[in-house]
N, C-alpha and C positions, 0 to 999 in steps of 0.2 A: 698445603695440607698433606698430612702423612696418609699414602693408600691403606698401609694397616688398620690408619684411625678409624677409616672409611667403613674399612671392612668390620673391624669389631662393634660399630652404630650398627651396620646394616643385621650384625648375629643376633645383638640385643635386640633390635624390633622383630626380627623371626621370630625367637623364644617366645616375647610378649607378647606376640599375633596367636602362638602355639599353646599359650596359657590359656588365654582369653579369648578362645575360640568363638563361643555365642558370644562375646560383647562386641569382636570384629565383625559378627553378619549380621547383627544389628545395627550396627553404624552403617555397615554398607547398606542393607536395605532400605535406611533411612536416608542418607543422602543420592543411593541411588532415584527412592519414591521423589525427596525433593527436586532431586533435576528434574526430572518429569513432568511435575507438576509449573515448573518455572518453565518448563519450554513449553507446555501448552497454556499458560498464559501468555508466554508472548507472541508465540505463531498465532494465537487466536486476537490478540490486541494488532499483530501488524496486518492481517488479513481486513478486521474492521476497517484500519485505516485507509488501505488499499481501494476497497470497496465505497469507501464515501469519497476518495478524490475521483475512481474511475463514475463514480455517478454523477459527483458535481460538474466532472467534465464533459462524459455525456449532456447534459440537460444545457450548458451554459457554452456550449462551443460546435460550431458545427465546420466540416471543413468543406474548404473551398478547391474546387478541382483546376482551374481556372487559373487561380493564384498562387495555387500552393500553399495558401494560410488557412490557419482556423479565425473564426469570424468570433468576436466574443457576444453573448447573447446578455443582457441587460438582465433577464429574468426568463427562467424557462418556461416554454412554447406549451402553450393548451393543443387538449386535441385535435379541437378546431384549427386552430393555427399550423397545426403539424399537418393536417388533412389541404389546405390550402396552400402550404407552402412545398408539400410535394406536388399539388397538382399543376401549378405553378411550375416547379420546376422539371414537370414531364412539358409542358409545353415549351421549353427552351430557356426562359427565361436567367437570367443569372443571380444566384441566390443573394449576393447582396444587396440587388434592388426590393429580391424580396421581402428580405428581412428589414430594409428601412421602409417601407410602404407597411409593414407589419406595425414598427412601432417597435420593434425589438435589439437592435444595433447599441452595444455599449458606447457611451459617450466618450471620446479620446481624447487628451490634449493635443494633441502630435496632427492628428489628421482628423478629417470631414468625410462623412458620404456624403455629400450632397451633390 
């Protein structure tokens, strides 16, 4: 491609931007207002998302210091259960005993607490 050609495209959209001066800041402020509107639906859709795995992980994983693993929870802990299984675990005990004496220990192929 010829740099001339180049150049004589780019004189013709000057002119036609210089004609059409309000129909240029109209387009722009309308696909400016769009992008806007498109990023704050998705910063606010990936935040939702964000926020339902960090609670599902919250409630369904607790970690183990011991082991270095997080412990998977079958169904999250009442406050009872949450009240008992700290107090339990200020007395020394090690949380995975807790949590199968709970009744709370996801079932694994792989391995047993027992």
């Amino acid at each position: 491609m010829d740099m001339q050609f180049l150049w004589d495209k780019i004189d013709k959209l000057v002119d036609l931007a210089d004609e059409n001066k309000e129909k240029v800041l109209t387009a722009a402020a309308i696909i400016f207002a769009g992008g806007k509107c498109v990023e704050k639906i998705s910063r606010n859709y990936s935040r939702s998302k964000r926020v339902k795995e960090d609670r599902f992980h919250r409630e369904r994983e607790i970690y183990d210091r011991t082991t270095g693993m997080y412990i998977q929870l079958r169904r999250p802990m009442t406050s009872s259960e949450q009240y008992e299984y700290s107090v339990r675990l200020r007395k020394g005990e090690q949380p995975i005993y807790i949590l199968r004496d709970l009744g709370l220990l996801k079932e694994n192929s792989k391995r047993t607490w027992r």
